[in-house]
C-alpha positions in Angstrom: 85.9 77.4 137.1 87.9 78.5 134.3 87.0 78.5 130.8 90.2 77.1 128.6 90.2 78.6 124.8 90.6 75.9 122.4 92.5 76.8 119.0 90.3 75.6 116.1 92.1 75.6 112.8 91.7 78.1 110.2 89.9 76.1 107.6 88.2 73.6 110.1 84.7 72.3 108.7 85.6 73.7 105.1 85.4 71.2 102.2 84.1 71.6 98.2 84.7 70.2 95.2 82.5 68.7 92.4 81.6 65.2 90.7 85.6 65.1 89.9 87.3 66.6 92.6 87.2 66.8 96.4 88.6 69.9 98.6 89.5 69.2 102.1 91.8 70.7 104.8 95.0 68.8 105.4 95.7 67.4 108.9 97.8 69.2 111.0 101.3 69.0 110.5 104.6 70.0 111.8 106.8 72.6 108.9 110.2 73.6 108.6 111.5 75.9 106.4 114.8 74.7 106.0 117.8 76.4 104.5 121.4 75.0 104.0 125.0 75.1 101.6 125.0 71.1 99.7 127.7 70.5 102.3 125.8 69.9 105.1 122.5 67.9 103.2 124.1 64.0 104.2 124.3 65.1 107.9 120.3 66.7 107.9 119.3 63.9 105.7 120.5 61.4 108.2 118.8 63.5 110.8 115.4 63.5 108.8 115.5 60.2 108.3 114.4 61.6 104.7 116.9 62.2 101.7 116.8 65.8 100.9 116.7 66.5 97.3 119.1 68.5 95.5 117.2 68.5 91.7 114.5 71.2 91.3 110.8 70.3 91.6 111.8 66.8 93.4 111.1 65.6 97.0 111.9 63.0 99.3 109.5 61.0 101.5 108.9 58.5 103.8 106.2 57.6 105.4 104.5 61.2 106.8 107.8 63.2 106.6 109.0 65.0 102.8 111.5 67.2 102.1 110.3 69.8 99.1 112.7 71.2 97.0 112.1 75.3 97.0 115.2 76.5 95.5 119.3 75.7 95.5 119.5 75.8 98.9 115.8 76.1 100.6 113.5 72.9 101.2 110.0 72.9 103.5 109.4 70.0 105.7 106.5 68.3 106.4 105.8 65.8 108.9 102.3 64.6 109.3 102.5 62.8 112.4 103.6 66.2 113.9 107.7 65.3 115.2 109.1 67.7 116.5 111.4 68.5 113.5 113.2 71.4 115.4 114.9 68.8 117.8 115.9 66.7 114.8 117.7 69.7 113.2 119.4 70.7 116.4 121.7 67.9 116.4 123.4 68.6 113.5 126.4 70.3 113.7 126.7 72.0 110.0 125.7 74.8 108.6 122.0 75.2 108.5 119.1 77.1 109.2 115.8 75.7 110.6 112.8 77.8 111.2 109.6 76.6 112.7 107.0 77.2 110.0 103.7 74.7 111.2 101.6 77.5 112.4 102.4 80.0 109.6 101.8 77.8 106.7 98.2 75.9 105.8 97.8 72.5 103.9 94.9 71.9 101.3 94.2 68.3 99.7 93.0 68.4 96.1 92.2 65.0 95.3 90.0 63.1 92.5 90.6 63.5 88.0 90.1 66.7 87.9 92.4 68.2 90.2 95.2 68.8 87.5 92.1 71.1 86.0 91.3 72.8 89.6 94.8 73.6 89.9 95.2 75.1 86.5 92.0 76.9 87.0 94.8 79.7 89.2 98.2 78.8 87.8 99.1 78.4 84.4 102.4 76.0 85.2 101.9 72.5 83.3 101.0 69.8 85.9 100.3 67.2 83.6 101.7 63.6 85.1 104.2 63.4 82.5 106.1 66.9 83.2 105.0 67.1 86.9 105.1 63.2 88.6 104.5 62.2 91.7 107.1 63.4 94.1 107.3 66.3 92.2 107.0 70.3 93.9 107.0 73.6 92.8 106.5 77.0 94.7 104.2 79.2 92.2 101.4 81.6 93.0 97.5 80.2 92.7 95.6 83.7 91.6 97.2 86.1 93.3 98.3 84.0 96.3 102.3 82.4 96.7 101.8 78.5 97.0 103.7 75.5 97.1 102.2 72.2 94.8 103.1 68.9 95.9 101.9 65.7 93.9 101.4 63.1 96.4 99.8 60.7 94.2 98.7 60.4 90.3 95.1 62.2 90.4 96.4 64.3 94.4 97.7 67.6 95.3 98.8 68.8 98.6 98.6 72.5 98.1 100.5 74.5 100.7 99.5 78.5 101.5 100.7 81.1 104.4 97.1 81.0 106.3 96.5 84.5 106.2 95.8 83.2 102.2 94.2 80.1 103.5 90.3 81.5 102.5 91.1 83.3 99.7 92.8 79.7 98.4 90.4 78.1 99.5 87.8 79.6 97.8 89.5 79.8 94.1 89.6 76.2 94.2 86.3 75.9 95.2 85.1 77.9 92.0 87.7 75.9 89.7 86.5 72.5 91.0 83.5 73.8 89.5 84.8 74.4 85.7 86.9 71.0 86.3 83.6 69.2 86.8 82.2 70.1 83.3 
């Protein structure tokens, strides 16, 4: 009889927070790191099934898939469900450049009223409602780590880190949930 290894994910069983927040690790996910010239965005939109946004700190979503804007020509998809987002890409023609990202990259969910307050606890970029909404993304660094912020919904972050980061972000929100709970 063989014994088969079974991968466990990096920050399986970990969770924190305080009275006004809540810490948990994201669901798997499948990521691309997407690059491409505004040419070609139509034809990998219609691909997607997902507009990909060409404004700075936007996204597009639908349903468990976004598109995060990085920079003029970079984006990271998600997809929740787990698609295989490489065989999507490959069926476009133009220019672009698709890298498969979903083991590399961890998700954390920072949820509840004070996770504007956890987040700021590490970054010192204004994510208040009015100048960061819902939709909206930014790559920034979180202490000393390089992060990408996602609102997902008015009082809910998706915070995305390179999991060799995962405990060390992990842990600084743990410690900021505690200042946003006084």
């Amino acid at each position: 009889m063989v014994d088969m290894a079974i991968r466990k994910p990096v920050l399986s069983g970990n969770h924190g927070g305080s009275a006004t927040v809540r810490l948990t690790p994201a669901p798997a996910a499948s990521r691309v790191a997407l690059r491409a010239p505004a040419g070609s965005l139509k034809a990998l939109s219609s691909a997607l099934g997902v507009t990909i946004p060409a404004a700075p700190k936007t996204s597009g979503r639908k349903g468990g898939r976004s598109a995060l804007w990085l920079g003029p020509d970079e984006w990271l998809v998600i997809d929740e469900d787990g698609a295989d987002l490489m065989a999507l890409f490959s069926g476009v023609s133009l220019l672009h450049s698709a890298t498969d990202v979903s083991h590399r990259n961890v998700g954390i969910i920072v949820s509840g009223p004070g996770a504007e307050a956890t987040l700021s606890g590490g970054c010192p970029q204004d994510l208040s409602i009015g100048t960061f909404p819902v939709g909206a993304c930014s790559r920034t660094l979180f202490g000393k780590a390089e992060v990408v912020f996602f609102r997902t919904e008015d009082d809910t972050f998706r915070v995305e880190c390179w999991r060799s980061f995962s405990d060390y972000v992990f842990g600084l929100l743990a410690e900021a949930t505690e200042d946003a709970g006084h």
